[in-house]
N, C-alpha and C positions, 0 to 999 in steps of 0.2 A: 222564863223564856231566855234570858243572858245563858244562865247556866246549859242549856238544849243548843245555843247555837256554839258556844265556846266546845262543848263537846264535839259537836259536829264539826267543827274547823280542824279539833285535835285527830279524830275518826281521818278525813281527809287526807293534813298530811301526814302520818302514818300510816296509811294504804299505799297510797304515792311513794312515801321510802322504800316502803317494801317491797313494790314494784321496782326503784331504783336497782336495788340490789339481787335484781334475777342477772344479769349483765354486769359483767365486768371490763373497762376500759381499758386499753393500755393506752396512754399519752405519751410524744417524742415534741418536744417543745410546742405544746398547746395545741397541739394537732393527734386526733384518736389515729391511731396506724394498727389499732387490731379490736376487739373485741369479741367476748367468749360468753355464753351462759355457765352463768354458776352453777349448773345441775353438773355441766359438764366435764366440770376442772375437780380432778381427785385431790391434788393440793398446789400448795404453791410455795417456792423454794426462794430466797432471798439471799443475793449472796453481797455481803459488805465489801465493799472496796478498803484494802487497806496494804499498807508497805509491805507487799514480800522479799523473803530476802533473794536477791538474784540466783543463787544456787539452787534454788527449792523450784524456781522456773524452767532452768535449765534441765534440772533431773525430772521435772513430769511436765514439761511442755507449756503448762497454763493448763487454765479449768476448761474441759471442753475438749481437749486436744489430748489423741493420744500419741506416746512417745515410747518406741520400743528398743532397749538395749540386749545387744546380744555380744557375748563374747568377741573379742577382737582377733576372728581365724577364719581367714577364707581361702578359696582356690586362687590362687596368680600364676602368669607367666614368670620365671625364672630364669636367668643367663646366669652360669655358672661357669668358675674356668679352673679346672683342678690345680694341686702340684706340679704338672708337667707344663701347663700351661695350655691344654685343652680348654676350648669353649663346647657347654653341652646347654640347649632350651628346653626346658621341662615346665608342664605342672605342677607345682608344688603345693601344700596347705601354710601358709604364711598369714602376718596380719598386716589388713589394707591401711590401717592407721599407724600402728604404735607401734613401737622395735620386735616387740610378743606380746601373744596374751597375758603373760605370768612372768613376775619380777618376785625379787625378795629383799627383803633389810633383817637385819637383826639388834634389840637392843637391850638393856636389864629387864626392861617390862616384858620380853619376849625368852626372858631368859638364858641371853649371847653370853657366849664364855669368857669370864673374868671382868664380867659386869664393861664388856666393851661393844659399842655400835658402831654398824656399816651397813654399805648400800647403798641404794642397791646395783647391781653386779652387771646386769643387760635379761635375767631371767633367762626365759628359755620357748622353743617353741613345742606345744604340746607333742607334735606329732615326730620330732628329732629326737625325744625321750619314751618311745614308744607310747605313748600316753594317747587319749582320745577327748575329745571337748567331751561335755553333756550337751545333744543336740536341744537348745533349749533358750528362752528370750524371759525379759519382766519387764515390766510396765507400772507407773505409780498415777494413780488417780490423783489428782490437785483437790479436785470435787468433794470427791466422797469420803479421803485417805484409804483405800485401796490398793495392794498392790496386787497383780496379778501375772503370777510366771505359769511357765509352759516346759520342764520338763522331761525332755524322752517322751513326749506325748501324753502326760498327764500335769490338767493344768489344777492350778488351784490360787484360792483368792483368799487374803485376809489384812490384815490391820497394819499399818505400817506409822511409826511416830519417827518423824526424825527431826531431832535438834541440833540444829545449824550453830558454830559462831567463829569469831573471826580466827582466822589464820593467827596463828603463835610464831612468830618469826625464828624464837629458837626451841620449837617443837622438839626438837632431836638433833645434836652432839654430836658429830659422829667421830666418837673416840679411838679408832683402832689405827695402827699403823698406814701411814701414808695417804690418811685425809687432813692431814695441817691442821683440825679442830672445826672444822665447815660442818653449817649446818645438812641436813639432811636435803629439805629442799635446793641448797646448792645445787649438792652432787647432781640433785634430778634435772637442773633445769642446765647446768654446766656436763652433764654426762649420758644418759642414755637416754633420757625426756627430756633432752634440751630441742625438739621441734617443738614441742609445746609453747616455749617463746614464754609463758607465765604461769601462775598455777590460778587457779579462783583464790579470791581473796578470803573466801568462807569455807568450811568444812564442815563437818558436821557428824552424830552418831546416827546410824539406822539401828531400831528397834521392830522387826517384827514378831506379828502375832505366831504360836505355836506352828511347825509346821511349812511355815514359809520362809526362803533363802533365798540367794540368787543362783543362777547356771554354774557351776561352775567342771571341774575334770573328773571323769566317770571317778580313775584310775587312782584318784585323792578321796573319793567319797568311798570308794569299798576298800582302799588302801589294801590296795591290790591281792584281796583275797583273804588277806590277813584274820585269822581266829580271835588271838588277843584283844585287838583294837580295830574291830569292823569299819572303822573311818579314822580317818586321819587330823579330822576335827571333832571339837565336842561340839556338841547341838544347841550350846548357848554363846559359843562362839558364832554360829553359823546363823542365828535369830539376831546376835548384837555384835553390828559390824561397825567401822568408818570410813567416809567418803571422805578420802585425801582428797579428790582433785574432780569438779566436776563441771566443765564447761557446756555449751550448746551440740556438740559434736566428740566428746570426750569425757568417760569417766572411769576413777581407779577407786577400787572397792580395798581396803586392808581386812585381812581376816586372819586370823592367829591360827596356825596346823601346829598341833600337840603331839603327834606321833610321824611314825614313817619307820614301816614295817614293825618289829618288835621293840622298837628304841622309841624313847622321849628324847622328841627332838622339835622344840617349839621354833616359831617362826614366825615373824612376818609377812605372811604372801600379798601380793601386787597384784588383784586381777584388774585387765583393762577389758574394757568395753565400748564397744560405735553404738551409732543410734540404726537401726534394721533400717529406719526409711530417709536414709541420707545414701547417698551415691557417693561413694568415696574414689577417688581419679585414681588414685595408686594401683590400677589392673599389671603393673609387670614390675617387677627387679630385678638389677642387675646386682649379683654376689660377686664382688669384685675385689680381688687382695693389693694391697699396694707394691706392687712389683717394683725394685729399683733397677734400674737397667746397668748393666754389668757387663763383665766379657773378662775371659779365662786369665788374662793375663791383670786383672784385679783381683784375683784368686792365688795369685803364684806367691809362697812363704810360709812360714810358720804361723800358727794361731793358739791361741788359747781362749779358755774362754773369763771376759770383764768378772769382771769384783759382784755385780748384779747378774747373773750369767742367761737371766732367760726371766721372759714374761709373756704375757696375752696381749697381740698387739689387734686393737681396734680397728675396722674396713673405712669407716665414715672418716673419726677425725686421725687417724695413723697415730695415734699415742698408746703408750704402754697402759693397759689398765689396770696395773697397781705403781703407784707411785714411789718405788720404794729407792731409798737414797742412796744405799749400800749394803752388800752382805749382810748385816747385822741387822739391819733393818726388813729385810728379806726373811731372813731365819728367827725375827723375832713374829714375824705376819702369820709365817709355819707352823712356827710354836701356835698359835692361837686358834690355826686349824686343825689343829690335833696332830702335825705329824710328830711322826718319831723321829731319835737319830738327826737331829737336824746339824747338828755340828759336825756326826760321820760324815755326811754327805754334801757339806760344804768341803769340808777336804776332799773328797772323792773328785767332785767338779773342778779344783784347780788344778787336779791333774790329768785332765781334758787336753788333749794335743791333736792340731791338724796339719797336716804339711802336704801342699799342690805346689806340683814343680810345673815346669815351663811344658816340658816333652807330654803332657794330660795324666802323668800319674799320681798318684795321692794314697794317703798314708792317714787314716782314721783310729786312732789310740781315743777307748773310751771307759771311763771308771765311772763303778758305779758302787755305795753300798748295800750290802745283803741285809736285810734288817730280819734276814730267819739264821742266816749264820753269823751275825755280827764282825762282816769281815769284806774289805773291800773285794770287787771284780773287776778285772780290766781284760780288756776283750780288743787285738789289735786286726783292722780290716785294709788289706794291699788290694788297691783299683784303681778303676781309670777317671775320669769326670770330663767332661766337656760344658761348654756355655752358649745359651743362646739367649739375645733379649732378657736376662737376668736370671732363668733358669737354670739350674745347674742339674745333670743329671747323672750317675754315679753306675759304673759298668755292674754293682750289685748292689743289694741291700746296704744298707747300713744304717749304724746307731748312733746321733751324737744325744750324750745326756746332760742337761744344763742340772737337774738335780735328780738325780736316780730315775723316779720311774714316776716324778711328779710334772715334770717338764722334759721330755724327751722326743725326738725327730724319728725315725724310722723310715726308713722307705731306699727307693732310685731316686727320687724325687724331689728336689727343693726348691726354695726359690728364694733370692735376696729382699730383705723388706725394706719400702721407702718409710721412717718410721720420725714420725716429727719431734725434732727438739734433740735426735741425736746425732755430736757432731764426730766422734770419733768410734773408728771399731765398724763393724758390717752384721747388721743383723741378718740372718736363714730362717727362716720358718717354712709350716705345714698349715693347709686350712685345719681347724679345730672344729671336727664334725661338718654339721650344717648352719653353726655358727657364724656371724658376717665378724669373725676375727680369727689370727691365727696365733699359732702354740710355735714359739720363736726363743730361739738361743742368740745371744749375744757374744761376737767374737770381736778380738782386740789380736795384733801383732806383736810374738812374742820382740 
């Protein structure tokens, strides 16, 4: 009889349990806030709470949330004011965050010449190089590790690993003439991503599964048509990248381009990125050259042209963007971009001669050397010039060349630059394309 009722109690509660468990509770401090039958629940996911690293938040939002990067190129208004000093307002394709989509550095890992690094330079805007985005976004799942881009309209999803760790302070050198030995992050936060104000303190490699990339320039992915080398990267460059720098509203992708056209020609490339669902305020720019204001009779003498006779001077901070101390140092920077002749044509440039007189006539003597005839040219142009508001405009064409055909003026059209940090001599420049700098010779009285 023990035995029949002890059984019986055990029968009981184990019925009971097992009714327990057709229902399932959710608890929020001792109080039920849901309940579900267990027929109905297909599974159930648990997710750990544990220390992420900030950047891994930043680039997919949090679990739950999605976050979409797309290249840093949209439409804006634009104020532009040419040579002559015209103001024109256009639509333009510009980026609403960053200086461009596309920067570059180069260093021995990248295969820079004579095992020397720099960078990077200001990049470029796709559409000023006849180039075209790929109309295209990606997205990282925190959840699942997914990533999922889009394209030219075809999407696709797969695996994404990335391993984050801290910032190397002297990640990168940059050894090449007239960076004083500064690291890389410097230049970025002292030069062209100095609105960035800091970098993330983490970085990290991306690894995607087969297949999956980020968006990046049609014109770089079919390397413009090109038979030899159908892309301009290789495909395990483009699956294993690194995220230099990747904030809540900010990120730069590095990816290594191996070719361009039928040349091996490795690189660095800088792609930057916004987040699709941020509203970025930056709707207009003004392209605007630092005009020094002037008047003809600051013109009237002889000239020639400084010992450094020309450089790229910057919109934003009005500095020269190569740092270079002296001729030598100039023609050693040359050397390293491959030109030729670099010593012809430093002789060619000292014998650069300007002379505006009182009565608006002027006398442009210009030398340049021929690197197909090995032999200097000198080319003399009798005209007139006038000044206005710092303008100068010239009764014809004409040519000054600060170094042959590498730094050269052309046009009616100039204009004096207000250029920081120089105290002697009158810099002249030209906008340099659709670039926010301009292509500027530097003049000194003989």
């Amino acid at each position: 009889m023990k035995k029949f009722i002890a059984f019986a109690v055990v029968l009981f509660l184990s019925v009971n349990w097992v009714l327990a468990q057709d229902t399932l509770y959710i608890y929020k401090g001792g109080v039920v806030v849901a309940k579900r039958l267990v027929t109905d629940i297909d599974s159930i996911t648990f997710y750990r709470q544990y220390d992420t690293p900030a950047i891994i938040n930043s680039l997919t939002g949090g679990v739950g949330v999605k976050k979409t990067w797309v290249l840093d190129i949209g439409s804006v208004g634009t104020t532009t004011i040419d040579d002559a000093g015209v103001t024109t307002k256009t639509n333009e394709y510009k980026s609403l965050y960053f200086h461009n989509p596309v920067d570059f550095y180069g260093d021995t890992e990248a295969g820079a010449a004579n095992g020397l690094s720099w960078g990077p330079w200001g990049g470029f805007n796709l559409y000023e190089w006849g180039q075209t985005p790929e109309l295209g976004e990606i997205s990282f799942d925190a959840g699942t590790g997914l990533a999922t881009s889009t394209i030219d309209g075809i999407t696709k999803s797969g695996k994404y690993n990335f391993n984050t760790y801290n910032r190397d302070p002297n990640f990168c050198i940059l050894t090449s003439e007239g960076y004083g030995g500064q690291t890389l992050w410097n230049n970025m936060l002292t030069g062209k991503y100095n609105y960035l104000g800091s970098l993330s303190p983490q970085m990290g490699t991306m690894h995607f599964a087969s297949g999956m990339r980020f968006p990046l320039d049609r014109n770089r992915m079919t390397n413009d048509g090109n038979t030899t080398y159908p892309c301009q990267f290789l495909t395990n460059d483009l699956e294993n990248l690194t995220i230099m720098h990747c904030s809540d509203s900010a990120l730069i992708v590095r990816v290594k381009r191996s070719y361009e056209g039928e040349t091996n020609s490795t690189v660095w490339l800088l792609y930057n990125y916004r987040v699709k669902e941020y509203n970025y305020p930056k709707a207009s720019v003004s392209v605007v050259h630092p005009v020094k204001s002037i008047t003809a009779s600051d013109l009237v003498g002889e000239w020639q042209l400084a010992d450094v006779p020309g450089n790229w001077i910057d919109w934003v901070t009005k500095k020269e963007l190569n740092t270079w101390t002296d001729g030598a140092a100039m023609n050693a920077a040359f050397v390293d971009w491959y030109i030729t002749n670099t010593a012809e044509k430093q002789a060619a440039y000292r014998k650069v001669a300007l002379r505006f007189e009182a009565n608006g006539n002027c006398t442009i003597t210009n030398v340049t050397f021929d690197t197909n005839a090995l032999q200097e040219t000198t080319s003399t142009v009798n005209t007139t010039y006038s000044v206005a508001n710092g303008y100068i405009t010239f009764g014809q064409a004409v040519t000054i060349s600060a170094y042959t055909d590498l730094i050269t003026l052309v046009g009616k059209n100039i204009y004096a630059l207000d250029v920081t940090g120089t105290t002697s001599g009158l810099w002249i420049g030209q906008n340099d394309g659709a670039r926010k700098e301009s292509i500027a010779v530097h003049l000194t009285k003989k």
